[in-house]
GULUM-801506 format. One line per field, with one value per residue: residue number from 1; residue in one letter; y, z, x of N, C-alpha, C in turn. Coordinates in Angstrom, 1 decimal, always signed. Each point is the difference from the previous one (the first is absolute). Layout:
% residues N
n = (NUM / ...)
res = (A / ...)
n_c2 = (Y / ...)
n_c3 = (Z / ...)
n_c1 = (X / ...)
ca_c2 = (Y / ...)
ca_c3 = (Z / ...)
ca_c1 = (X / ...)
c_c2 = (Y / ...)
c_c3 = (Z / ...)
c_c1 = (X / ...)
***
This chain:
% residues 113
n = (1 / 2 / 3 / 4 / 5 / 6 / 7 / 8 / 9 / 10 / 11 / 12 / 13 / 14 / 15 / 16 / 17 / 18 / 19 / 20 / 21 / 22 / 23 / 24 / 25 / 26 / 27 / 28 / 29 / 30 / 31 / 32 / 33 / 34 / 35 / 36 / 37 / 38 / 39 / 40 / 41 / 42 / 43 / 44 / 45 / 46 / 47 / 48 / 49 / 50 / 51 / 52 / 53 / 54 / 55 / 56 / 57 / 58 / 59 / 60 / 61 / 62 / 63 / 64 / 65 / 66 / 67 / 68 / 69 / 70 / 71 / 72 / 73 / 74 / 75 / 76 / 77 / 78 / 79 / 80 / 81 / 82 / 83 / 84 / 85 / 86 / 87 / 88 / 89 / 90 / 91 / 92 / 93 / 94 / 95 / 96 / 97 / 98 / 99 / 100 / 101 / 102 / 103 / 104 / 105 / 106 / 107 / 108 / 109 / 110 / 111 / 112 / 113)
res = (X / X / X / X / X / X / X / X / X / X / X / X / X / X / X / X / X / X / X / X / X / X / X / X / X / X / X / X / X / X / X / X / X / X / X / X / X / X / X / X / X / X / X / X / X / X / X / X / X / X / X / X / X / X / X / X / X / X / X / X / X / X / X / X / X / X / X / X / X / X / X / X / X / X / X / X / X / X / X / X / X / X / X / X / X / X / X / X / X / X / X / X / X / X / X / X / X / X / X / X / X / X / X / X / X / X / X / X / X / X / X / X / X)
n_c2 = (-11.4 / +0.2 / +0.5 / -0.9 / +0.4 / +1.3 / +0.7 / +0.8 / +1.0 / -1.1 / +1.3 / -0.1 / -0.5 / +0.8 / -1.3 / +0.4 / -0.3 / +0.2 / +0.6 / +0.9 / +0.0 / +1.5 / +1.1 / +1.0 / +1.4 / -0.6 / -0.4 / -1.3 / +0.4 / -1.3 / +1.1 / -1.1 / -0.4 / +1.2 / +0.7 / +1.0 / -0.4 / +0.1 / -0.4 / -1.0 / -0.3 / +0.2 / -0.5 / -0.3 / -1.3 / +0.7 / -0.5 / -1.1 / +0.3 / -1.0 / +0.9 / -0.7 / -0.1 / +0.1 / +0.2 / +0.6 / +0.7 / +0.1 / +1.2 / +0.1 / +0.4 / +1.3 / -0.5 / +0.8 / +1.2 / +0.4 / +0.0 / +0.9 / -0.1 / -0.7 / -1.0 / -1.2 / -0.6 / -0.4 / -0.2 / -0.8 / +0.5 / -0.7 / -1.2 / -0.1 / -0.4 / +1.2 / +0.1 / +0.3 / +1.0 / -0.1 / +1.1 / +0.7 / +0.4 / +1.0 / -0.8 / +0.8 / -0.1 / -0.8 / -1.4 / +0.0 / -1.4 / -0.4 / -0.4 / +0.3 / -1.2 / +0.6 / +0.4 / +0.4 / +0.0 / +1.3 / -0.7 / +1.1 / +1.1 / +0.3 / -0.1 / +0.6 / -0.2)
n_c3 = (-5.9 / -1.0 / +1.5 / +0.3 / -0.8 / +0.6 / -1.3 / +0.2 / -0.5 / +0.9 / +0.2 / -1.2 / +0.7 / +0.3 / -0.4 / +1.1 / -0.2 / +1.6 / +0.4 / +0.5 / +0.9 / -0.8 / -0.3 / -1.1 / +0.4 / -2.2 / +0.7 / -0.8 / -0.7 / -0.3 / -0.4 / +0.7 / -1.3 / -0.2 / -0.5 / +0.5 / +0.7 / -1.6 / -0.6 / +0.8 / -0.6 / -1.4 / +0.1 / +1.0 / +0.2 / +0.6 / +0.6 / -0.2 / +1.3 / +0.1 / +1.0 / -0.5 / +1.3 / +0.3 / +1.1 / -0.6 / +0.7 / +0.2 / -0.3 / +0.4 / -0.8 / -0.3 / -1.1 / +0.2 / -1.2 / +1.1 / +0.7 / +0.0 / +1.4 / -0.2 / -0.8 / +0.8 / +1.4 / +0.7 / +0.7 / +0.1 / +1.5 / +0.5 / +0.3 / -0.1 / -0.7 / +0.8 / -0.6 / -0.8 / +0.7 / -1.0 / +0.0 / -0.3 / -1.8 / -0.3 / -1.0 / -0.3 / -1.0 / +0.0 / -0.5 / -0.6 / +0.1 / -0.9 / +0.7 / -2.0 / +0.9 / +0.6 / +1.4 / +0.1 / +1.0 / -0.4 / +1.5 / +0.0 / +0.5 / +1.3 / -0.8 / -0.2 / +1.1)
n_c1 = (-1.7 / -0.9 / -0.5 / -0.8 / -1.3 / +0.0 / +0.4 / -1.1 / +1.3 / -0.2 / +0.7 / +1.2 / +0.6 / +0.7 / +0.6 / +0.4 / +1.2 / +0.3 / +1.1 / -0.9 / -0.2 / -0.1 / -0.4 / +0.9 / +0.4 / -0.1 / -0.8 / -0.2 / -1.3 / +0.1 / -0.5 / -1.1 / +0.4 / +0.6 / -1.5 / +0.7 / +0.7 / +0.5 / -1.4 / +0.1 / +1.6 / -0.9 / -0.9 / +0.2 / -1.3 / -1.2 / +0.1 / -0.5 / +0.9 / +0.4 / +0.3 / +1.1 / +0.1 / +1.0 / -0.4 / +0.1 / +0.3 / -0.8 / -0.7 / -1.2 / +0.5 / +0.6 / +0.4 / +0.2 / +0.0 / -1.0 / +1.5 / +0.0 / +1.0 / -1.4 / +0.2 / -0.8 / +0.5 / -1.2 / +1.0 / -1.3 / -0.2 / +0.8 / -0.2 / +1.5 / +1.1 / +1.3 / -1.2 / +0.7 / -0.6 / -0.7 / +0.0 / -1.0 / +0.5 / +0.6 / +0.6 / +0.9 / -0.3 / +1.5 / +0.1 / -0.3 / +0.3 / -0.5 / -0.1 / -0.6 / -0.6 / +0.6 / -0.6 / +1.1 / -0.7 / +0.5 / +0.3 / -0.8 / -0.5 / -0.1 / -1.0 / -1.1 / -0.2)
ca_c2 = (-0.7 / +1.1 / +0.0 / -0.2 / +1.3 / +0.3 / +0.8 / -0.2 / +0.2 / -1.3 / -0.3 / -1.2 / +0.4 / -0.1 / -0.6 / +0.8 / -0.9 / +1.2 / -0.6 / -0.1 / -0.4 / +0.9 / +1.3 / +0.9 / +0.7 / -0.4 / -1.6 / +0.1 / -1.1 / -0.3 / -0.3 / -0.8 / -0.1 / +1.6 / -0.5 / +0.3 / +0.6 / +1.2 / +1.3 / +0.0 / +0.7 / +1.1 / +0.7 / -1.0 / +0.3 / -0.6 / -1.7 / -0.9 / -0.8 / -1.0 / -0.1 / -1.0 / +0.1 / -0.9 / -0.7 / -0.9 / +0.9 / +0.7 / +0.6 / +1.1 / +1.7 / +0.1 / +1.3 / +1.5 / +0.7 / +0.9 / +0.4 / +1.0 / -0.4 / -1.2 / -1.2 / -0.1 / -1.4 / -0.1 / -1.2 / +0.2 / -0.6 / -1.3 / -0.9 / -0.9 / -1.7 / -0.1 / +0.5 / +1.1 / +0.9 / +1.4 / +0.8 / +0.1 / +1.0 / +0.1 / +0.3 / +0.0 / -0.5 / +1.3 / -0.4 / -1.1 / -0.5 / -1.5 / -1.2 / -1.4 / +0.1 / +0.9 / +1.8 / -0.2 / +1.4 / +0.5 / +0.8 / +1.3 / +0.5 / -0.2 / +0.8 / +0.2 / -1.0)
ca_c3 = (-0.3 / +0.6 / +0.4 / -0.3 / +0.4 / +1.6 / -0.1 / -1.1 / -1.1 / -0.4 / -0.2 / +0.7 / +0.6 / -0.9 / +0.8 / +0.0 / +0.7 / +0.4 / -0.1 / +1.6 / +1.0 / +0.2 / -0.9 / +0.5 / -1.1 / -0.4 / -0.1 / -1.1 / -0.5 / -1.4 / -0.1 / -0.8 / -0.6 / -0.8 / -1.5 / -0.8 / +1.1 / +0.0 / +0.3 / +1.0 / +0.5 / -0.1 / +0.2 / +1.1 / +0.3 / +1.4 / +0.2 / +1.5 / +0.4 / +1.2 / +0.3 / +0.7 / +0.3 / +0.0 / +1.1 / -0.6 / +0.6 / -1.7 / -0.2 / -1.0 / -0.2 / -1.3 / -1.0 / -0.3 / -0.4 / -0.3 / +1.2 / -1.1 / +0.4 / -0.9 / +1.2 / +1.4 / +0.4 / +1.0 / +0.4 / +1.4 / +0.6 / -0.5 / +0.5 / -1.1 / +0.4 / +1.8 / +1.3 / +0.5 / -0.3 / -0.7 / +0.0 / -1.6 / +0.0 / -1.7 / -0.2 / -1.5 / -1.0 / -0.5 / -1.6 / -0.7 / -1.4 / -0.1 / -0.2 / -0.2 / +0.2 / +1.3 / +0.0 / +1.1 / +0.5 / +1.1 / +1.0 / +0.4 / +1.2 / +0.5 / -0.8 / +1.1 / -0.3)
ca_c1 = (-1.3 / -1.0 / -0.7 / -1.5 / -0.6 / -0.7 / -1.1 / -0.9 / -0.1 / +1.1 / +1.3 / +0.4 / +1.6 / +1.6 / +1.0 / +1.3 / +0.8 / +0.8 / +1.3 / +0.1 / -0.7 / -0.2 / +0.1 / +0.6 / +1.0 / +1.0 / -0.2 / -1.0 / -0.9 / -0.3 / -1.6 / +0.1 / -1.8 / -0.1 / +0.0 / +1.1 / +1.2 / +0.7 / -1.0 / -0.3 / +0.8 / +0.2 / -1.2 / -0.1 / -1.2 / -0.5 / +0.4 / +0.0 / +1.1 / +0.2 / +1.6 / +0.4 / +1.3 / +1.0 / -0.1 / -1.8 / -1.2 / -1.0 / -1.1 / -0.8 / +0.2 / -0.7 / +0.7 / -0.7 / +0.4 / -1.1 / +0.4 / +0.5 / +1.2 / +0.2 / -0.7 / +0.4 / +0.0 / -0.6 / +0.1 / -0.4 / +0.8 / +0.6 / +0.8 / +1.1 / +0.0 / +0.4 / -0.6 / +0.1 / -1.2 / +0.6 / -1.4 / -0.4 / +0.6 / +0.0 / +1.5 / +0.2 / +0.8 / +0.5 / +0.0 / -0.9 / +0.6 / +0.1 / +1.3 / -0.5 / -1.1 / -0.4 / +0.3 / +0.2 / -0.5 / +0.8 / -0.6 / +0.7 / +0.2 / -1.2 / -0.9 / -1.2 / -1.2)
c_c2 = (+0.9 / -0.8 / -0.2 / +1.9 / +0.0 / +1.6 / -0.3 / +0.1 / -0.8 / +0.4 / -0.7 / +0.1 / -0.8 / -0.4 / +1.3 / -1.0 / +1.1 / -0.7 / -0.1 / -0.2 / +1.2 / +1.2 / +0.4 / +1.0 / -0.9 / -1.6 / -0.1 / -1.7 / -0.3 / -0.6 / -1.1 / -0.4 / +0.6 / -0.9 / +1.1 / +1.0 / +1.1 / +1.3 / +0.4 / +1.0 / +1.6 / +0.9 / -0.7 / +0.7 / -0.6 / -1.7 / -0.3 / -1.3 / -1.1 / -0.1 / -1.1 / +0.3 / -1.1 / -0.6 / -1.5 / +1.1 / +0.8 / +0.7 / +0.9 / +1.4 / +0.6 / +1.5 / +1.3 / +0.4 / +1.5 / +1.1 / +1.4 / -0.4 / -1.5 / -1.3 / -0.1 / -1.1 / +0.0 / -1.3 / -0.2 / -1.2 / -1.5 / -0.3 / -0.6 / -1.3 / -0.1 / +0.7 / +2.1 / +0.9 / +0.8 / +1.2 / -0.2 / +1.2 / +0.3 / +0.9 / +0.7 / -0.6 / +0.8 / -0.5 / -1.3 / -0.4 / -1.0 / -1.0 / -1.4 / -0.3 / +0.5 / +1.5 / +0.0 / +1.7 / +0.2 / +1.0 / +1.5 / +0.3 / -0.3 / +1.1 / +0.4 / -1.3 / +0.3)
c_c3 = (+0.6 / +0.9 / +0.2 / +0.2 / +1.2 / -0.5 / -0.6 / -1.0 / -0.9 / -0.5 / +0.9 / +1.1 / -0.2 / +1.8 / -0.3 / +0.9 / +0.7 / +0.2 / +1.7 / +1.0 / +0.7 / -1.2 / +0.7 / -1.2 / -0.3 / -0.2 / -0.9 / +0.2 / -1.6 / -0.7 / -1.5 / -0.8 / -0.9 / -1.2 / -1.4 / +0.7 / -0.4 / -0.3 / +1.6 / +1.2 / -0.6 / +0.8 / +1.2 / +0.3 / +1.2 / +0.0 / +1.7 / +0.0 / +0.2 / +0.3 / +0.7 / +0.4 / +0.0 / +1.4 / -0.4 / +0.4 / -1.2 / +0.4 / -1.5 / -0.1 / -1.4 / -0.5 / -0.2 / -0.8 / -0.4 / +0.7 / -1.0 / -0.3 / -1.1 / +0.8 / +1.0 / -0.2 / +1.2 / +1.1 / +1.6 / +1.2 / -0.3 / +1.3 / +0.0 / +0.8 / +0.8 / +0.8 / +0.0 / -1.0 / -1.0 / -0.3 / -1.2 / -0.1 / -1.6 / -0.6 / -1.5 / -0.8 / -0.6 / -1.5 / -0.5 / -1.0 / -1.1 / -0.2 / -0.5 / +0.1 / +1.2 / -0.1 / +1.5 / +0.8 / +1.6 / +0.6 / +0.4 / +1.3 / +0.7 / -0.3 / +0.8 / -0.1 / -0.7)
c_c1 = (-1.1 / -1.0 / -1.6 / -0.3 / -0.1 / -0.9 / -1.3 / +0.1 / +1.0 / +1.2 / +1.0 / +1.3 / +0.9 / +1.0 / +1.2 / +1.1 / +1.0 / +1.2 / +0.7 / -1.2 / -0.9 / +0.0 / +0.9 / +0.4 / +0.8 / -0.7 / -0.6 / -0.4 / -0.6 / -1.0 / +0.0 / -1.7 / -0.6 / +0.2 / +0.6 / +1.0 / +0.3 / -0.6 / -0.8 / +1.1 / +0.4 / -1.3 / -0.9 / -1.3 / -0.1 / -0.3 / -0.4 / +0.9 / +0.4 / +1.4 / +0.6 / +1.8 / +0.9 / -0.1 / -1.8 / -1.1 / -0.8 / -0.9 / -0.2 / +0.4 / -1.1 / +1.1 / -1.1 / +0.2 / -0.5 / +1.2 / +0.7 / +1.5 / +0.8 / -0.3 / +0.1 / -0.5 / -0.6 / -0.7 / -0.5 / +0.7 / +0.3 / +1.2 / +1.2 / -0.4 / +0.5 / -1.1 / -0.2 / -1.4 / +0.7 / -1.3 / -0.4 / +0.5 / -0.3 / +1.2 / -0.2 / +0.6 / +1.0 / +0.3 / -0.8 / +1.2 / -0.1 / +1.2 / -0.3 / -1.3 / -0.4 / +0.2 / +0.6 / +0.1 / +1.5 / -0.9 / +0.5 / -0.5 / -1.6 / -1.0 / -1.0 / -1.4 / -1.0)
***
């Protein structure tokens, strides 16, 4: 479900549902809302986030794709639901897919901020 604006330029954000309590090499998240998945998974544009984990814990990220390397996923610090700090960091993407009405994005390695 997309997100109220927070830019001026009113675009909108996209609920991503994660599968663990953290990023990692290999984890993925399923971006949900994309008004056509499977062109979105061939050709992935810059986007603002709302990531939600599996512990309930959620923040704001934002998809890149200006990065020569290919997308990235950039996600500022965040809290889980045990308590624990996680930094802000920015990961790559290593596949975009659609599965249906989603794109579900695998996480690749730790990218540069």
């Amino acid at each position: 479900m997309p997100q109220p604006p927070t830019e001026p330029d009113n675009a909108p954000t996209f609920l991503a549902l994660c599968s663990h309590t953290h990023l990692f090499p290999g984890a993925r998240c399923r971006l949900q809302g994309l008004p056509e998945p499977t062109a979105f998974a061939a050709a992935p544009q810059p986007i603002d986030i709302y990531l939600r984990f599996s512990d309930g814990a959620a923040t704001d990220a934002e998809l890149r794709t200006d990065d020569p390397t290919g997308p990235a996923l950039t996600v500022p610090a965040y809290t889980t639901g045990a308590g624990t700090a996680i930094d802000a960091r920015t990961w790559t993407v290593r596949a975009c897919t659609a599965t249906g009405e989603e794109v579900e994005l695998t996480i690749g390695t730790l990218g540069t901020p």
